[in-house]
C-alpha positions in Angstrom: -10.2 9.8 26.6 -12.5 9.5 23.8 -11.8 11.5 20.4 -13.6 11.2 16.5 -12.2 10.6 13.3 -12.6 12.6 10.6 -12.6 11.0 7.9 -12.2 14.5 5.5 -9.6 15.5 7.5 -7.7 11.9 8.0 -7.7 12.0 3.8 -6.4 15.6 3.2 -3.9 15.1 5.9 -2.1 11.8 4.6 -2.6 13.1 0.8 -0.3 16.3 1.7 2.3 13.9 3.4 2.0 11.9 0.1 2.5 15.1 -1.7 5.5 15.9 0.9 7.1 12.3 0.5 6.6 12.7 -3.3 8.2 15.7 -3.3 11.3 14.5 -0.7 11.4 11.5 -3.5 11.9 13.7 -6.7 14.4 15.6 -4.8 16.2 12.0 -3.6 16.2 11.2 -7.9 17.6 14.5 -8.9 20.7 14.0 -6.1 20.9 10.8 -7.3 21.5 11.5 -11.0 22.5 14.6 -10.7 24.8 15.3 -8.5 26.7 11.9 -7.7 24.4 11.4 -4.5 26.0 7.8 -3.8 28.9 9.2 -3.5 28.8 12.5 -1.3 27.8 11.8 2.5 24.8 14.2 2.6 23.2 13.6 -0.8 23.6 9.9 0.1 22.1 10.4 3.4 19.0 12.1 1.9 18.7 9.8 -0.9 18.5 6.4 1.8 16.0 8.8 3.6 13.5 10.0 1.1 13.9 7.3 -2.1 10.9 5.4 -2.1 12.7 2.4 -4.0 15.0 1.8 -0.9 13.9 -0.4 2.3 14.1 1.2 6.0 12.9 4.9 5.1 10.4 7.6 5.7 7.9 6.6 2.6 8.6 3.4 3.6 7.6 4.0 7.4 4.3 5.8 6.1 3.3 3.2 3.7 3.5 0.0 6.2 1.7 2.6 9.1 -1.1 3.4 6.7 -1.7 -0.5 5.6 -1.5 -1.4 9.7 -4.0 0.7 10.5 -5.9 -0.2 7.7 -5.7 -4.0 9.2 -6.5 -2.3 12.6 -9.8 -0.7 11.7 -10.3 -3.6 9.2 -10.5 -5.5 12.5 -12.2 -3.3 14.9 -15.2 -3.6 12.2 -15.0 -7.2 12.4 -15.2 -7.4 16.0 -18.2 -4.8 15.7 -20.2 -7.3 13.5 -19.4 -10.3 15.8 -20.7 -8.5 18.7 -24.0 -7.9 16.7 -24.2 -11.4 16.0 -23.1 -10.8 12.6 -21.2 -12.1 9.9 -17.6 -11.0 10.5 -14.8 -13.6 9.5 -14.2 -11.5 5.9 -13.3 -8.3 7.8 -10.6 -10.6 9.9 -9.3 -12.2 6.7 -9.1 -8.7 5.4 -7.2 -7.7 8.5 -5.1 -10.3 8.2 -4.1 -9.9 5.0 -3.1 -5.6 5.0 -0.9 -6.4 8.2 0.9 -9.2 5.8 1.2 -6.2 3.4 2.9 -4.1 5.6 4.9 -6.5 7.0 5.5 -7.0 3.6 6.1 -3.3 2.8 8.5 -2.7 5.8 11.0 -6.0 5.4 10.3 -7.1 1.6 8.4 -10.4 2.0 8.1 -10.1 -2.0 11.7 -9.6 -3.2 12.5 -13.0 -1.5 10.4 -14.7 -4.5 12.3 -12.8 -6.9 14.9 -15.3 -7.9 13.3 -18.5 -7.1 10.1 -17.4 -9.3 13.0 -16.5 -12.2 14.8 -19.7 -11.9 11.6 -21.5 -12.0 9.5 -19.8 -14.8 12.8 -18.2 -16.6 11.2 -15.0 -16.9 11.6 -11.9 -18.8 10.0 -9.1 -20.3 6.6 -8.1 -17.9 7.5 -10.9 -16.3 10.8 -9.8 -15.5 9.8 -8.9 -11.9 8.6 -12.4 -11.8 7.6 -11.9 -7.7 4.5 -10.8 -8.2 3.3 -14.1 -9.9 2.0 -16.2 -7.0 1.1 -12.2 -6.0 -1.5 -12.3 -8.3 -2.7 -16.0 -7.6 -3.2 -15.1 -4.2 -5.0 -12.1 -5.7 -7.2 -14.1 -8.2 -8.5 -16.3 -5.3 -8.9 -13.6 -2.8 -11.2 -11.8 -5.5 -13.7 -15.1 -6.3 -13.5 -15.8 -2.2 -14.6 -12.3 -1.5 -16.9 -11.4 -4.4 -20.4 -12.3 -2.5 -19.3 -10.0 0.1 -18.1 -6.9 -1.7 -22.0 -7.0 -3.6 -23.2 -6.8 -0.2 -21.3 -3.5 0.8 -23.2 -0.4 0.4 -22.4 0.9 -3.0 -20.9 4.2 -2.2 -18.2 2.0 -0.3 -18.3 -0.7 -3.0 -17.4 2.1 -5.4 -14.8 3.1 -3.1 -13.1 -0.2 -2.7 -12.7 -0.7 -6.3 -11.2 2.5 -6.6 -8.8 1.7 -4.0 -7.9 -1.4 -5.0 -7.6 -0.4 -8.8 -5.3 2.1 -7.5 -3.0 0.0 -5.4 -3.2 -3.1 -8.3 -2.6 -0.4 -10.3 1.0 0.6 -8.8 2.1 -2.9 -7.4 1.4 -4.8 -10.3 1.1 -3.0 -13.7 3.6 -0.4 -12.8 5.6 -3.1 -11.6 5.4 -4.8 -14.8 5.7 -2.1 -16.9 9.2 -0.7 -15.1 10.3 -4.5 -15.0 10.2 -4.4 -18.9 12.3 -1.2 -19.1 14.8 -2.1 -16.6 15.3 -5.7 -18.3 16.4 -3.9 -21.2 18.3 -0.3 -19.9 18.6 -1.3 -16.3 17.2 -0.1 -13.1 19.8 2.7 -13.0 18.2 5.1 -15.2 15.8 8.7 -14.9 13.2 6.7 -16.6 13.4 3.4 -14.3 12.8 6.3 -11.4 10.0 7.9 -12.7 8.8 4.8 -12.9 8.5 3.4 -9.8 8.0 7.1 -8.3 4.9 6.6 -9.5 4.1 3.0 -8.7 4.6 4.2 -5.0 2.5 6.9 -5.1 -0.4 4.5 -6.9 0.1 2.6 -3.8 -0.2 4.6 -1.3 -2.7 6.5 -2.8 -5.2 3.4 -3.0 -3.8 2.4 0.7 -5.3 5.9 1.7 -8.6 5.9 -0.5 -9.3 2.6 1.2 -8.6 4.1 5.1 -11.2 6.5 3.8 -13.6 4.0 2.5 -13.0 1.8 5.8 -14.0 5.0 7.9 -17.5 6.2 5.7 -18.5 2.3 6.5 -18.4 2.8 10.3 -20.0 6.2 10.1 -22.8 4.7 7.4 -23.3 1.2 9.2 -22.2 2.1 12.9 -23.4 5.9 12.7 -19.7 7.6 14.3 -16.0 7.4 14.3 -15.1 7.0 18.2 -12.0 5.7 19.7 -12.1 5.5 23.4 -9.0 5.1 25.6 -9.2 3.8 28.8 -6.2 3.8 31.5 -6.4 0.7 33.8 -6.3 1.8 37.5 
């Protein structure tokens, strides 16, 4: 069975279930603030489905899927290369590294740094989140090891990657850093704290699905089609 990607359609589809999670999230908020949500068994229930703060729910689900398959075709372009006899070992790294993200998104790799990186720096203010520290180390490096080979993509997709990275950057660190100062000085139970990272998800999922749709226009541009054929062994 052989089918083709499209990649309009593959954007618009996972921007409306954005739109749909977004919406399931506000809703989550307004229970949560409004109406005691915690403590009422169906609010609550709602709330630990739809809050995209909390582990082990539907946003949750959708984001780690999207960054899998990102590390999926991030791989399947890789192995394309290598069977050209092509340089191909940055597409594996980036593979590797967007199925540690959504590991990371699904079990929270991140929040285990929290307190260790807060003991050891005795941080506070946009450093109050102080996880993302040797995040953006990792980052730092990643950008100098892989600078070479982003000014060798085709410029429409070089365009396309910053704008997906700028995106996700965008929402995992800045916004990070930016609610991290409020909740240091009102706490992380408050309207504001939930706009807040509201929109740091979306930033993130947004650049996750930019970047599926950048990872798709390189196949079409340097492999000329979208196929994914499934075989059944006899």
């Amino acid at each position: 069975m052989k089918f083709r990607l499209n990649k309009s359609k593959v954007l618009r589809n996972l921007l409306i279930v954005v739109g749909l999670l977004l919406i399931g999230n506000l809703l989550a908020v307004y229970l949560r603030f409004n109406t005691g949500g915690m403590d009422n068994k169906v609010p609550r229930l709602l709330i630990k489905l739809l809050d995209f703060n909390l582990e082990a729910n539907l946003p949750t689900y959708f984001s780690s899927l999207v960054l899998l398959f990102n590390g999926f075709i991030l791989a399947l372009i890789g192995k394309s290369h290598k069977t050209l006899g092509e340089k191909f070992w940055h597409w594996f790294g980036l593979a590797f590294i967007f199925v540690f993200l959504a590991l990371d998104e699904m079990i929270q790799i991140h929040e285990q740094l929290r307190a260790p990186m807060e003991a050891l720096f005795n941080t506070s203010g946009i450093l109050y989140f102080a996880w993302f520290i040797p995040y953006i180390a990792i980052m730092l490096i990643i950008v100098i090891a892989y600078f070479k080979f982003m000014m060798r993509l085709p410029k429409s997709i070089l365009k396309l990657f910053i704008l997906a990275g700028v995106l996700f950057v965008s929402g995992a660190v800045v916004m990070e850093a930016i609610s991290g100062m409020h909740a240091e000085k009102h706490g992380e139970e408050t309207m504001t704290y939930a706009m807040m990272y509201s929109f740091e998800e979306l930033l993130e999922m947004s650049g996750a699905i930019i970047f599926m749709y950048a990872l798709i226009s390189y196949i079409e541009l340097k492999f000329k089609k979208v196929n994914i054929l499934l075989e059944a062994k006899e």
